[in-house]
C-alpha positions as CSV (number, residue, x, y, z in Angstrom):
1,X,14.8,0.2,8.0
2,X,11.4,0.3,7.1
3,X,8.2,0.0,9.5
4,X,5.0,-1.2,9.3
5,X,2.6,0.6,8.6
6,X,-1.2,0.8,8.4
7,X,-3.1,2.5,5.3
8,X,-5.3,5.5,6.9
9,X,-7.2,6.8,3.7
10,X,-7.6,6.3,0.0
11,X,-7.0,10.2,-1.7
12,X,-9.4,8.8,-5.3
13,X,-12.7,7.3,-4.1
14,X,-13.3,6.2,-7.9
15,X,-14.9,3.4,-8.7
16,X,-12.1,1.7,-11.0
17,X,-9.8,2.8,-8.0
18,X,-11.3,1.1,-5.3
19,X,-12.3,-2.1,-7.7
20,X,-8.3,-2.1,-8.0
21,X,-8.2,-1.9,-4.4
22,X,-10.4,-4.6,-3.6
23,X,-8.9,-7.1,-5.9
24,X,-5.2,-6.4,-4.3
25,X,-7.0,-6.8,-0.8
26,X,-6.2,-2.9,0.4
27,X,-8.3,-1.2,2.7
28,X,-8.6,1.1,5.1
29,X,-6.7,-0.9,8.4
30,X,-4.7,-3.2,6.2
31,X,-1.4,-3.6,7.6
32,X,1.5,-3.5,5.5
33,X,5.1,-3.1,4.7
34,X,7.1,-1.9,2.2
35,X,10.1,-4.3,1.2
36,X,11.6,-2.8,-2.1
37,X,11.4,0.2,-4.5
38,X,11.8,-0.2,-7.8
39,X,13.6,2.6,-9.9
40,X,13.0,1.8,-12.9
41,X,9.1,2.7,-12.7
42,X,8.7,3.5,-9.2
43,X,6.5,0.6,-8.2
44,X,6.6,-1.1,-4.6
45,X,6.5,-4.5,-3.2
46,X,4.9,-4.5,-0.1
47,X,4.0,-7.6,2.4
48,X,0.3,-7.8,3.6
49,X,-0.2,-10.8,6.4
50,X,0.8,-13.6,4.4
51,X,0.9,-12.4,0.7
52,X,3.9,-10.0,-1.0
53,X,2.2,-8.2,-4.1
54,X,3.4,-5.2,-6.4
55,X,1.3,-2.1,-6.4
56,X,2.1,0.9,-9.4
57,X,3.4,4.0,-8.5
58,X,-0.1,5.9,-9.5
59,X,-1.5,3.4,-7.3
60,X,0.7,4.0,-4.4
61,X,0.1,7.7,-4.3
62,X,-3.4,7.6,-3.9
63,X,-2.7,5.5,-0.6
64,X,-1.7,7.0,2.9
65,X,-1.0,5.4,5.8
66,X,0.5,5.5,9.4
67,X,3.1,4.0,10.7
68,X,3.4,2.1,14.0
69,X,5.3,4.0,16.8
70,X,8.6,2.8,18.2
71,X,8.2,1.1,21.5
């Protein structure tokens, strides 16, 4: 079961990186989840609010976040 999490910090501070990340609607606080992995090129879809979107694995490893504690 995955939880959800919240992203913490952005590793590449570029300016093409965080243009990507502005366009997708990531930022530091945005809440999100994780609802599949793809094998085939190691991409995720993950659920922000309202939306579900697909972010690349190169994208997804420059993106940490924390995950909500259990209650």
């Amino acid at each position: 079961v995955l939880r959800p999490a919240e992203v913490c910090q952005v590793t590449n501070q570029s300016s093409e990186m965080l243009e990507l990340l502005h366009h997708k609607n990531i930022g530091i606080g945005t809440k999100l989840e994780i609802k599949k992995f793809f094998d085939f090129d190691h991409s995720l879809e993950i659920k922000m609010k309202n939306s579900t979107i697909t972010i690349s694995e190169q994208l997804a490893q420059n993106i940490f976040v924390t995950y909500e504690q259990d209650l």
